[in-house]
C-alpha positions as a LaTeX table, in Angstrom:
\begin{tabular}{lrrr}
\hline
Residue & $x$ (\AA) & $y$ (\AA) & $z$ (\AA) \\
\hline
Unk1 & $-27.90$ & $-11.73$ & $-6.42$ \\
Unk2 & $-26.36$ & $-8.62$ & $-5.18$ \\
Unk3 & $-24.18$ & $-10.96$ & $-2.14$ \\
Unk4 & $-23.14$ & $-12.89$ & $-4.76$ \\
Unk5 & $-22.13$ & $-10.45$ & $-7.15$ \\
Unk6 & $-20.29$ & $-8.79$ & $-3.76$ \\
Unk7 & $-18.07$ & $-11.91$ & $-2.94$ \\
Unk8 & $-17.25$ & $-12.05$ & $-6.54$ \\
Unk9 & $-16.01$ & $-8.76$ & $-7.06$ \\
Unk10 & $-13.96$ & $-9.52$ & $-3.19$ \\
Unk11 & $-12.57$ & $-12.62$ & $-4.78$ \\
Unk12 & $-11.53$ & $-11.24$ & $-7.90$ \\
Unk13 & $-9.92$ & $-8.31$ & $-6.66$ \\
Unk14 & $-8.03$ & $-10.65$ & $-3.72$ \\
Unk15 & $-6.63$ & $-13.22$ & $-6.63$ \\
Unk16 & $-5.89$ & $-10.05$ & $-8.84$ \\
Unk17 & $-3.39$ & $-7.97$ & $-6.08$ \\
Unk18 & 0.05 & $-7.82$ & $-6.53$ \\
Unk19 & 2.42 & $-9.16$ & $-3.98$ \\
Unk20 & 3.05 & $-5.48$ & $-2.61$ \\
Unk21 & $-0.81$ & $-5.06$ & $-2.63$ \\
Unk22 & $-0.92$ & $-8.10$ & $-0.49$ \\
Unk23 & 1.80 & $-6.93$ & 1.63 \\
Unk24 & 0.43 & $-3.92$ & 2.37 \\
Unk25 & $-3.07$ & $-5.89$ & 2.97 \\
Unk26 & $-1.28$ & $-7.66$ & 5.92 \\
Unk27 & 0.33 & $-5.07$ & 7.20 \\
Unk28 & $-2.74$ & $-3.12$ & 7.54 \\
Unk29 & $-4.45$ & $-6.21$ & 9.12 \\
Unk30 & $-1.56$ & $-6.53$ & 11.54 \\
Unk31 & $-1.64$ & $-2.87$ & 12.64 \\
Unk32 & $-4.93$ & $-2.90$ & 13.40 \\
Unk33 & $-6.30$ & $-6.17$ & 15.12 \\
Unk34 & $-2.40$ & $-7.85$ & 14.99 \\
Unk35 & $-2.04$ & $-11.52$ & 13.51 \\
Unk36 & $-2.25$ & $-15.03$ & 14.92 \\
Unk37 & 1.19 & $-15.50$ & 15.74 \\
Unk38 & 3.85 & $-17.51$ & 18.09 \\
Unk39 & 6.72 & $-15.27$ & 19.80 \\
Unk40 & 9.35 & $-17.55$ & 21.66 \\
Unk41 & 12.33 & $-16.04$ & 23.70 \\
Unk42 & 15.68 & $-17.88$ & 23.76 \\
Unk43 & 18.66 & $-18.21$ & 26.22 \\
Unk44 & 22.41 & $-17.35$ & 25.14 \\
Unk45 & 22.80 & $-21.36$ & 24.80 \\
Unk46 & 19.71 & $-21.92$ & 22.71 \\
Unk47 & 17.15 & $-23.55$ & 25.29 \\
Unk48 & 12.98 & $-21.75$ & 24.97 \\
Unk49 & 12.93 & $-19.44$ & 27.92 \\
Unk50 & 9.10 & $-18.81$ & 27.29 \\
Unk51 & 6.57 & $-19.21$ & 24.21 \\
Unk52 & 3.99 & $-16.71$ & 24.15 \\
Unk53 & 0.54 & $-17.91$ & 21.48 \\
Unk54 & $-2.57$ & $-15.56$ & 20.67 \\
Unk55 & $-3.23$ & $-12.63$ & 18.19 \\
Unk56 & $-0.71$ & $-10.00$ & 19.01 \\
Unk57 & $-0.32$ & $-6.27$ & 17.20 \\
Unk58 & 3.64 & $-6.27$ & 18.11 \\
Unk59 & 6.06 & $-3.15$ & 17.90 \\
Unk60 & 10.02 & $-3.69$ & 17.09 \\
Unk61 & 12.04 & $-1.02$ & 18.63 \\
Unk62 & 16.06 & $-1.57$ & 18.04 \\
Unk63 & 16.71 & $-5.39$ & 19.18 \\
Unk64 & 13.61 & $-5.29$ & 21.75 \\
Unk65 & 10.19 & $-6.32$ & 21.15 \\
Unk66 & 7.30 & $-5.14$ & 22.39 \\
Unk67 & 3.38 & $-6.39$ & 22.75 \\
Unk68 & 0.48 & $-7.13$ & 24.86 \\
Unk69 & 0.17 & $-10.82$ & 25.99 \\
Unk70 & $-3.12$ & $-12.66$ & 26.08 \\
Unk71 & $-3.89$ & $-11.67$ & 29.76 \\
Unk72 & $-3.58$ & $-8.21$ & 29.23 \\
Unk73 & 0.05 & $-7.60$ & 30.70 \\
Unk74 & 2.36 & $-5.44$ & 28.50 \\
Unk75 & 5.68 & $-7.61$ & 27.93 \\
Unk76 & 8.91 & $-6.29$ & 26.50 \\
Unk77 & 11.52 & $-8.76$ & 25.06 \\
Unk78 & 15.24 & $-8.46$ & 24.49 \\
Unk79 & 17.73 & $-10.74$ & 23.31 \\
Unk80 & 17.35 & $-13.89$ & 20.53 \\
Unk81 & 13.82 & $-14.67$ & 19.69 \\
Unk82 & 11.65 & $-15.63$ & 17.23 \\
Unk83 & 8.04 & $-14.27$ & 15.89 \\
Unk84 & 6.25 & $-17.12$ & 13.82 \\
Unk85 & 2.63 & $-16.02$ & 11.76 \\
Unk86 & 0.34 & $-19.13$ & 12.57 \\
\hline
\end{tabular}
């Protein structure tokens, strides 16, 4: 009784957040164990120079980008590119 009581009261107060609650939700949840996410890197004319997939806590200084890739190697991005939530 008390589990289900528990899920309803997480359910409730999920549907019941406002959007800035839920904002600041994710951006807890991103901070701490980052978010599913797809980071690709472009060239000047537009062709994918690299696509990088996993769960990545990423930090945006000035235009470059910074996070740690799925093999454990620190990468550091400047220039066009994109960073997609999966």
């Amino acid at each position: 009784m008390i589990r289900y009581l528990t899920i309803a009261t997480i359910i409730f107060f999920t549907l019941s957040c406002t959007m800035e609650q839920k904002k600041k939700i994710k951006d807890f949840e991103a901070e701490t164990i980052g978010l599913n996410r797809e980071i690709t890197l472009f060239s000047d004319n537009g062709q994918v120079i690299k696509k990088w997939e996993g769960r990545f806590n990423i930090t945006r200084v000035g235009s470059s980008l910074y996070f740690i890739d799925s093999n454990g190697k620190s990468v550091i991005i400047n220039g066009t590119y994109i960073v997609q939530e999966k």
